[in-house]
Residue frames relative to the residue before (quaternion, step in Angstrom):
aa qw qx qy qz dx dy dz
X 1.0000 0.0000 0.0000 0.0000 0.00 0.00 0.00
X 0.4145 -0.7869 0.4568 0.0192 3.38 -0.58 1.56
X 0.4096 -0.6792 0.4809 0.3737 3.61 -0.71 0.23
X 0.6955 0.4415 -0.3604 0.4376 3.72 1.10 0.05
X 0.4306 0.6584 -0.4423 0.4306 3.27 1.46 -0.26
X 0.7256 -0.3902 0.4893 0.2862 3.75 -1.58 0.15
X 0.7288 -0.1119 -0.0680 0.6721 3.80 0.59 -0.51
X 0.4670 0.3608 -0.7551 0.2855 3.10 -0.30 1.37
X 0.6963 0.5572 -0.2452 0.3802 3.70 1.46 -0.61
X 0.2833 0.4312 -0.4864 0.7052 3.66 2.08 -0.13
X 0.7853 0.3925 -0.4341 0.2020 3.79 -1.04 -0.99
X 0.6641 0.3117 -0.3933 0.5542 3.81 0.54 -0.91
X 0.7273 0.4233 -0.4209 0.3386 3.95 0.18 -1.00
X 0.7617 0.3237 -0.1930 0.5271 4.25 0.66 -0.89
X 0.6209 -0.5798 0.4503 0.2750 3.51 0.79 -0.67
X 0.5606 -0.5667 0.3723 0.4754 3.81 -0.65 -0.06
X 0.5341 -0.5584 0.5626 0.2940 3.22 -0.87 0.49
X 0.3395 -0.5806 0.6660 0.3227 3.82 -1.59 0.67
X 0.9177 -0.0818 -0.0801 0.3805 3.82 0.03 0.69
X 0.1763 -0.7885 0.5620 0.1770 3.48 -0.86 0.61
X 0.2314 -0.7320 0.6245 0.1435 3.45 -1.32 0.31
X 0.2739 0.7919 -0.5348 -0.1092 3.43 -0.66 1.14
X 0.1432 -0.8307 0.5291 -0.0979 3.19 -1.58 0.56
X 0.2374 -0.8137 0.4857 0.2137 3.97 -0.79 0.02
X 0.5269 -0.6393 0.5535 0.0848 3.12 -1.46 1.26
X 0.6889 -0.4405 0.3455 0.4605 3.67 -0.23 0.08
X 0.7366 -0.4694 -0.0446 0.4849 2.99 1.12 2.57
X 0.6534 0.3254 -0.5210 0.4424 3.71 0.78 0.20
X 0.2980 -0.7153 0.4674 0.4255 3.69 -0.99 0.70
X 0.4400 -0.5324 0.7104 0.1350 3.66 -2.43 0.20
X 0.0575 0.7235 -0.6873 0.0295 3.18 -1.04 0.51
X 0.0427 0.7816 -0.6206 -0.0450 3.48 -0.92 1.12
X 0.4589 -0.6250 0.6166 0.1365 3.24 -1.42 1.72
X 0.1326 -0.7561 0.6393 0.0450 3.97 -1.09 0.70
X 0.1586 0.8144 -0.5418 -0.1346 3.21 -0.93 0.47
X 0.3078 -0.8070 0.4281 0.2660 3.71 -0.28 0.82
X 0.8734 -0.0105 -0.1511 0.4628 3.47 1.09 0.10
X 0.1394 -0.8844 0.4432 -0.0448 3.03 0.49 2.18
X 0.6497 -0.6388 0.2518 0.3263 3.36 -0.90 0.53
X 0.3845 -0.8355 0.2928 0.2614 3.14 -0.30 1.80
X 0.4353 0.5847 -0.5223 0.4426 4.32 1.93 0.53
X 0.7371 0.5204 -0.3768 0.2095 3.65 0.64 -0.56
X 0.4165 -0.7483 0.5083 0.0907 3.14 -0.74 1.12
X 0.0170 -0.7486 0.6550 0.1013 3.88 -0.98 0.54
X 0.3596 -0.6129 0.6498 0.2700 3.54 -1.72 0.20
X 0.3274 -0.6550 0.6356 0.2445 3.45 -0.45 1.37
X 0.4633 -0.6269 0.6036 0.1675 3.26 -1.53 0.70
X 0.7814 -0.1306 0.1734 0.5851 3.24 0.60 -0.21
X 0.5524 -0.5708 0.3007 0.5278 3.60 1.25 0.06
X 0.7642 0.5632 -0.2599 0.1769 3.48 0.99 0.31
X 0.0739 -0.7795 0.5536 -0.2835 3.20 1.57 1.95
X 0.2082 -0.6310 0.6891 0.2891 3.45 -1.14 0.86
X 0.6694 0.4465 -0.5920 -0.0451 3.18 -0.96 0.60
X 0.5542 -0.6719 0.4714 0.1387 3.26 -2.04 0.16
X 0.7569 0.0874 0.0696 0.6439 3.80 0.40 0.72
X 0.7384 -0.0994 0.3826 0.5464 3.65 -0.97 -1.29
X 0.6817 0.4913 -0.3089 0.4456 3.84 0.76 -0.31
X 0.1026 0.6785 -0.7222 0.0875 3.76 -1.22 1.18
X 0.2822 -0.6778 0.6728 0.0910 2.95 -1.30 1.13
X 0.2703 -0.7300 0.6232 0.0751 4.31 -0.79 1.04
X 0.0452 0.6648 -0.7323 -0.1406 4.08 -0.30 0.85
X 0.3702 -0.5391 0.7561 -0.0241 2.92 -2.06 0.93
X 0.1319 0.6093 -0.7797 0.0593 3.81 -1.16 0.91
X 0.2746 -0.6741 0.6838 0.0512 2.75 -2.17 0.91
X 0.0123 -0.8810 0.4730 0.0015 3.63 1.06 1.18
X 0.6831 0.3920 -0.3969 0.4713 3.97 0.42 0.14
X 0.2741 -0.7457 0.5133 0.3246 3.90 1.53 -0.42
X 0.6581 0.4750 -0.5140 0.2774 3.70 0.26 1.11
X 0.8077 -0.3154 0.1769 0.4657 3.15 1.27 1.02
X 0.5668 0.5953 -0.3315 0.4631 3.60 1.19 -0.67
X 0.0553 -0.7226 0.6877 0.0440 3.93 -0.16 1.09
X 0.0661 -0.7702 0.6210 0.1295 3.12 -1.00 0.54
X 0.4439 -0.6597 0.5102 0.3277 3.87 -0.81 0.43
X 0.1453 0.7996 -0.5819 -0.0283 2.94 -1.22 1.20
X 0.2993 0.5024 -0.6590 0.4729 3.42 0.54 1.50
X 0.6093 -0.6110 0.2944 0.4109 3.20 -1.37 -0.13
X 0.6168 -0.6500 0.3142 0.3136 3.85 -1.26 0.47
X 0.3731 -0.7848 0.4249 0.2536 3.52 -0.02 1.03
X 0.0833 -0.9186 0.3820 0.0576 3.53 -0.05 1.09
């Protein structure tokens, strides 16, 4: 995991997540990054209002649509 990649650039800039979930969507895989107490300066552009989160809590989904490792974020980028 690269520092230009998607979660190498959530990891140095938010930290590690308190837990990951991985799994696969109809064969591409997903990884969601949780954090139960994200930082309460970061700011996100709701995409349409539809950031999971809940309080102090954001959940980041990761997909790896080409399957060579490349997760890409697909909530919105905390900026």
């Amino acid at each position: 995991m690269g520092a230009m990649t998607d979660r190498g650039r959530i990891y140095i800039v938010y930290g590690p997540p308190d837990a990951i979930q991985q799994h696969t969507i109809d064969g591409v895989p997903e990884e969601i990054w949780h954090y139960s107490a994200f930082s309460r300066s970061a700011q996100f552009v709701l995409d349409e209002g539809k950031l999971p989160r809940t309080g102090n809590k954001v959940d980041l989904e990761f997909l790896d649509n080409c399957r060579c490792n490349e997760f890409r974020l697909q909530t919105p980028e905390p900026k």
